[in-house]
N, C-alpha and C positions, 0 to 999 in steps of 0.2 A: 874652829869651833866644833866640838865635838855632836854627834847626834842629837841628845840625853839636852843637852846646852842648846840644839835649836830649837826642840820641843817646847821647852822650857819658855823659853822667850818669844816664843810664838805664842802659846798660853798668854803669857802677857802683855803682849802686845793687842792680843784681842780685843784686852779692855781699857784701851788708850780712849778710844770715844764711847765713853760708856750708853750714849743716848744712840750711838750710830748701830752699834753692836748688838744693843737690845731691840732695835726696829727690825735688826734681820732675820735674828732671832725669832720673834713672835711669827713674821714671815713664812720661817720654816717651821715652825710649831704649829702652825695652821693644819699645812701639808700634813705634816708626820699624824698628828692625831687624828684628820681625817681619814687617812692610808690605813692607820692602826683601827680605827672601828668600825671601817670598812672589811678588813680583813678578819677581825674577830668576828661578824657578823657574820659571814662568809663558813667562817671555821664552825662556828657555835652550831648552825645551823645544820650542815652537813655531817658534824659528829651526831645531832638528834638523828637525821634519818639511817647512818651508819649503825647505831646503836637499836635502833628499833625494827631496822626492816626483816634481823631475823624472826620475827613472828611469819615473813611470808617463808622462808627455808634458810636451810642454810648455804654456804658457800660453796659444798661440794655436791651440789644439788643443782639439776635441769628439771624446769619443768614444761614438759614436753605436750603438743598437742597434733593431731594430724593436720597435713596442709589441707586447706581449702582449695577447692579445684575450681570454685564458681568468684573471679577476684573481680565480678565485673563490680560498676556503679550502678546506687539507684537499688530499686526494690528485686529483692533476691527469691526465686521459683522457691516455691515449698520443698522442702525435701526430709520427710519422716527421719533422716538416720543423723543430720541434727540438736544440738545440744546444745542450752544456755554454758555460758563457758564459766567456771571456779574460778578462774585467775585474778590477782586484785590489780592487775594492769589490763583488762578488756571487762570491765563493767558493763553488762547487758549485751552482750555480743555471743552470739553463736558460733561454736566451735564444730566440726567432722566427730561424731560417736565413734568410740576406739571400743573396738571389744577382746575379747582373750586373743585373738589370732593378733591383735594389733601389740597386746602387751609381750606375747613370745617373739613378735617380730623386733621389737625395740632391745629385750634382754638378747637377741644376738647380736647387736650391731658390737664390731670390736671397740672395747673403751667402757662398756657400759657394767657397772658390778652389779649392781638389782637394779628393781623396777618396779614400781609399787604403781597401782593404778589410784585414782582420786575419788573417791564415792562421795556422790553428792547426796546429802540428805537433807531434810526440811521437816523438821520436828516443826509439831502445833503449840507447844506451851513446857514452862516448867513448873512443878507444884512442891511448894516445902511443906514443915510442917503444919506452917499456920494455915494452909489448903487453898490459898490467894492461888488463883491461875497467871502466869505471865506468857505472852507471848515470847519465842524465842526461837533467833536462828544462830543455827552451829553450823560448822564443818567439820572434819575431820584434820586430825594432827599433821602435817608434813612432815617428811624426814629432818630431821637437823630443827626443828624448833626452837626457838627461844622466847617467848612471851614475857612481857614486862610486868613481873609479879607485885600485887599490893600485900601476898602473903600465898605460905601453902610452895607447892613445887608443880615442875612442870608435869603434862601428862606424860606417862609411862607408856614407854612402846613397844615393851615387852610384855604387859602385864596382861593375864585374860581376865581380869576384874574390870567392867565397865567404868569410866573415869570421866568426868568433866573438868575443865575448868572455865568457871561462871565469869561474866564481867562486874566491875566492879559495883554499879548500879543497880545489877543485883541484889547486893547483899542486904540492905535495908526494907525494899521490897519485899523482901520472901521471908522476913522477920527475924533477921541473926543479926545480933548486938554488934557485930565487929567483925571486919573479914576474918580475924584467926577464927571467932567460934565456928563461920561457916566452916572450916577444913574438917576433913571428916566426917560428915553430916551425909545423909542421903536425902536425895533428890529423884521426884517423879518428872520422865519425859514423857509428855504425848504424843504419837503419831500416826498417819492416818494413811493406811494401804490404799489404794488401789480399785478395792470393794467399797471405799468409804469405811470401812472399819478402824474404829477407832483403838490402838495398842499402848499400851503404859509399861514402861520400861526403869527401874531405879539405876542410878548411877550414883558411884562418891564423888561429894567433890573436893579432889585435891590440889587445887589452886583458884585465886582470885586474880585476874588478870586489869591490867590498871590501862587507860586511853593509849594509844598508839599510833605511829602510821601502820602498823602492820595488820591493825583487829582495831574495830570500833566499839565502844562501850556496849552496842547490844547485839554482838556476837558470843555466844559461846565455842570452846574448843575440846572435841572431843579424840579420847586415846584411839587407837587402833579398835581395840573391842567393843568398843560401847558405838565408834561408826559404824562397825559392821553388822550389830544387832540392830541399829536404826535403819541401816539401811535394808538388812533382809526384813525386818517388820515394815515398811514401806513400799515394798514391791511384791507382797505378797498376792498371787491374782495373774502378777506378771506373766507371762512366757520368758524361758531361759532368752531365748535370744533377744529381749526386750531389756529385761533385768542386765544382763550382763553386757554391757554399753555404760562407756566412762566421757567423760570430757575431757580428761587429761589425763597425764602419768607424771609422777615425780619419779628422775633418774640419778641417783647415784654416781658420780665418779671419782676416780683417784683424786683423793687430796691435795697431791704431791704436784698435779697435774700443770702445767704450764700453760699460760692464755693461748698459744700457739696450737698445743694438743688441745684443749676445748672446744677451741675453733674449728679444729680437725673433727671431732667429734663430732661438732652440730652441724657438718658438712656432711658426714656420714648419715645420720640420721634427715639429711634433708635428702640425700638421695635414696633411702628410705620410705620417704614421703613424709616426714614428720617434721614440724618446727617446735626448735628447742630455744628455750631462754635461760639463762642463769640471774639469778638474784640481781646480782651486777645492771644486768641490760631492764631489768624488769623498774628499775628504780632512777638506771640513767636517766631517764627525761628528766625527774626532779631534780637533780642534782647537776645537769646543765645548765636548765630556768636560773639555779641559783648561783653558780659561777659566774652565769651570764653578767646577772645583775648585780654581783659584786666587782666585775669587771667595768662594767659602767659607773659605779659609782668609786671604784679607785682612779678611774681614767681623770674624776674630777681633783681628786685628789693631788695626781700626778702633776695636775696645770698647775696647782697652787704650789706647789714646791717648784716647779719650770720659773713661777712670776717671783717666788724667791731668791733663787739662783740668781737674777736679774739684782738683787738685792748685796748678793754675797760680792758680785764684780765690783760692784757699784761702793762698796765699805770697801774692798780693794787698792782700788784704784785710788780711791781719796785715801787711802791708808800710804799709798808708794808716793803718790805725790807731796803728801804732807812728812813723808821721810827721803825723801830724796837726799839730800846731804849726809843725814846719817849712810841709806846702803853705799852712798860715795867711800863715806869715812870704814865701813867692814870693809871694803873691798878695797881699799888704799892697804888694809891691813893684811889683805891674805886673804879674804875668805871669798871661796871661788862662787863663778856663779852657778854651779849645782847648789850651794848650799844656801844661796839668797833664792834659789827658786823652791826649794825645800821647806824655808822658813817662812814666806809668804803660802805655799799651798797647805802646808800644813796646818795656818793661822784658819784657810777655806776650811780644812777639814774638821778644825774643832769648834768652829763653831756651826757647822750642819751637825756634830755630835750632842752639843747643848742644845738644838731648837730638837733635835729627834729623841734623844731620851726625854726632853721635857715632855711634849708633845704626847711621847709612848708610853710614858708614867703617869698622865695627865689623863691618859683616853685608859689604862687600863682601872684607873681607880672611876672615871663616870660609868664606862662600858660595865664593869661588876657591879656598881649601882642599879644601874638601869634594868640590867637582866635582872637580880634579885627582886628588884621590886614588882617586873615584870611578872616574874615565875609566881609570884605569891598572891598577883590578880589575874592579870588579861588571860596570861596563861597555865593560874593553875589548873587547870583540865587536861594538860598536858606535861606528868611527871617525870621527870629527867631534861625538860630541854631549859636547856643553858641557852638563851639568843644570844649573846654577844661572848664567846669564849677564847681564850687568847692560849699561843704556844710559845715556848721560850724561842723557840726555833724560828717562828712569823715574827717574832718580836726584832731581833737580832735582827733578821734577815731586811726589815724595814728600815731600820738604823744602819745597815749595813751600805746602804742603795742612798738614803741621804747619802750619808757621805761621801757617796759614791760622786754623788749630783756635786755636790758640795765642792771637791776638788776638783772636777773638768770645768764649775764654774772657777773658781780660784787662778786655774792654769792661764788667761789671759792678765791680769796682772801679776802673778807671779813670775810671768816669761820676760813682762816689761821692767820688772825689778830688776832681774839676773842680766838685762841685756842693756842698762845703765854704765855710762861710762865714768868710770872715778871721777877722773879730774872733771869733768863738766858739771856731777853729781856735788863736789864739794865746792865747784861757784854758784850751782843754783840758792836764788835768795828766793 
C-alpha cells in the first residue's frame, strides 16, 4: 500500500464511529481554542506595550543615571545633591544630581556616541486662544521618540523653533474644533523661576499625542528648544552650580550593537559609577507579569488537551479492536507492520488536526470579536491595543504541538495494531 493509500484510508477510517470520533474531537477543540486565546492574549498584549513604549526612547538609547552610594533600607540622611528622578520606571524616587563633569565623564566611556543630559522642567499652565488657563506638565523629547499621534508629527530635534506636542485632552479644552486645527496654532506656557517670577513663553504645536503606556493623557512633550528655554526661564535666580544638575542622561549607541556589547557597555559605565538601562530592561518587568500569566493560563490549556489525548487512545484502541480481523487480512496480504503502525498513527494525527484547526478557527473568529468590541468600549482610551491578536506563526505552531500530542497519544495502539499476528487476527471473532 502506497503512502498516498494510507493517508487516505486513515482519513477514513477516522470516521467509521462518527459519534466516537466527534467526542474526541470536541476534546481537543477544548484545548486547542483555549491554547489559542491564551496565546493571542499573550501576543495582543505585548505588541501594545512593544509599539508604544517608544515614547520612553528608542532602542539605541541608554538611559543612564548615577549610582547611589546610600542603598541602605528605611529612611534615607538628607543630601542637597539629590534629585526627583524623570524616569517612567522609578516614579517618585530620588536619583544622585549629574552635572557637566558628570555628562563629559559618560561621553568618554568607550561605546558611547553622544549624550544628552535630561532637563527637568515643570511649566505652571498652558493658555490658547480662548485665554482658559490649564494646568500642565511636560518633559523634554528623548533621543529616538516616537509618540502615538491623534495628528500633527512628532517634535523636531533639530529645530531652534520652540515646539510642543499637547495630549489629546487638550485639544477640546483650549478651544480647537479638532486635533488637525490645533497643529500649527501657538500656545502660551507659563513658568515660574526661582524668584517666584512668573515667565510666558509661546511655542507651536506640531503634534497631538493620543493615551499610551509611554505619556499619559496630561503630559505634554517638548522639542529640544522650547525645553531648554523652559528650563533656562525656571532657574533663573539659580547659581550655575545649582542650575547645572540633571537627573539623568540619555546615551546613544551603535545600532548595530549586539546585547553582548550593551551589556559590555553598561558594565563600563557602571564602573564609571553610573546605571544604565535600555528601553528593553525599563519595560521588562511588564512584559514578564504578562508572559507570566499567559503561561498559567496555557499551563490550563495544556491539561485539557493531556485529558484529551486520554480520549485519542481510548478511540484507538476500540478502533484495533473492533478491526482486528481486518489488519489480520492487510497483513495476510503483505502489508508490513511499519505501515499498519503508519496507518493507525496517522488516523491519531488527523484527528488532533481537526479538533486544532477547529478549535484555532473557532478562537480566532471569538478572540477578533471580543477585542473589537473590546477596543471600541472598555478600552477605547487606549488607541492601537489590539487585546487578543493572533500570528500565522502561533497559529501553526499551536496546531503543530497538537498533533504533536496527538501522535505520541496514537503511538500505543498503533504499536498494538503493527504487533498483531495474522493468523490469530483473522480467528479473532
Amino acid at each position: 500500500m502506497r503512502t498516498i493509500d494510507v493517508i487516505s484510508t486513515a482519513i477514513g477510517n477516522s470516521f467509521r464511529s462518527k459519534l466516537r470520533t466527534t467526542l474526541t474531537v470536541i476534546a481537543i477543540f477544548i484545548g486547542a481554542f483555549t491554547l489559542t486565546i491564551t496565546n493571542g492574549l499573550g501576543t495582543g498584549i505585548n505588541n501594545y506595550i512593544t509599539t508604544t513604549v517608544a515614547a520612553i526612547g528608542a532602542q539605541d538609547v541608554l538611559t543612564v543615571t548615577k549610582t547611589q552610594q546610600d542603598q541602605s533600607t528605611g529612611p534615607r540622611k538628607y543630601d542637597p545633591n539629590q534629585m526627583a528622578s524623570t524616569s517612567p520606571g522609578r516614579p517618585g524616587q530620588t536619583v544622585a544630581g549629574m552635572t557637566p563633569a558628570d555628562i563629559s565623564a559618560i561621553a568618554a566611556v568607550p561605546g558611547v556616541l553622544s549624550v544628552q543630559p535630561t532637563l527637568s522642567i515643570s511649566p505652571d499652565y498652558v493658555e490658547a486662544g480662548n485665554g482658559t488657563k490649564y494646568a500642565l506638565s511636560a518633559s523634554g523629547a528623548v533621543p529616538g521618540l516616537k509618540l502615538q499621534l491623534a495628528a500633527g508629527a512628532q517634535p523636531s530635534a533639530t529645530s531652534s523653533a520652540p515646539q510642543i506636542v499637547l495630549p489629546v485632552s487638550y485639544v477640546k479644552a483650549l478651544g480647537y474644533s479638532s486635533d488637525r486645527s490645533a497643529i500649527g496654532s501657538t500656545v502660551n506656557i507659563g513658568i515660574t523661576d526661582s524668584t517666584r517670577a512668573e515667565h510666558t513663553l509661546g511655542a507651536t504645536v506640531v503634534g497631538i499625542a493620543e493615551i499610551s503606556l509611554g505619556g499619559t493623557g496630561g503630559s505634554g512633550t517638548a522639542n529640544e528648544a522650547l525645553a531648554q528655554e523652559l528650563y533656562n526661564a525656571q532657574s533663573i535666580g539659580l547659581s550655575s552650580s545649582t542650575k547645572d544638575r540633571y537627573s539623568q542622561a540619555s546615551v546613544r549607541f551603535d545600532k548595530s550593537a549586539t546585547p553582548a556589547a550593551v551589556n559590555q557597555l553598561k558594565a563600563r559605565l557602571a564602573t564609571a559609577g553610573y546605571d544604565a538601562k535600555t528601553v528593553a530592561d525599563q519595560i521588562g518587568t511588564f512584559k514578564t507579569v504578562i508572559d507570566a500569566i499567559v503561561l498559567v493560563l496555557n499551563s490550563f490549556a495544556v491539561i485539557a488537551l493531556l485529558a484529551a489525548s486520554f480520549g485519542i487512545v481510548n478511540t484507538l484502541l476500540m478502533s484495533v479492536q473492533e478491526r482486528t480481523r481486518e489488519i489480520g487480512l492487510m497483513k495476510a496480504m503483505g502489508m508490513g507492520s511499519g505501515r499498519v503502525f503508519g496507518l493507525f498513527s496517522f488516523e491519531a494525527v488527523f484527528i488532533g488536526f481537526l479538533g486544532s484547526a477547529i478549535g484555532a478557527g473557532i478562537a480566532i473568529l471569538v478572540g477578533s470579536g471580543i477585542s473589537a468590541a473590546l477596543a471600541s468600549s472598555v478600552f477605547s482610551g487606549l488607541p492601537g491595543l489590539t487585546l487578543i491578536a493572533f500570528s500565522p506563526a502561533s497559529i501553526a505552531t499551536i496546531i503543530l504541538v497538537v498533533m504533536g500530542i496527538a501522535f505520541l497519544a496514537g503511538t500505543l495502539p498503533a504499536a498494538k495494531a503493527a504487533k498483531q499476528d495474522p493468523i490469530e487476527s483473522l480467528r479473532y471473532e
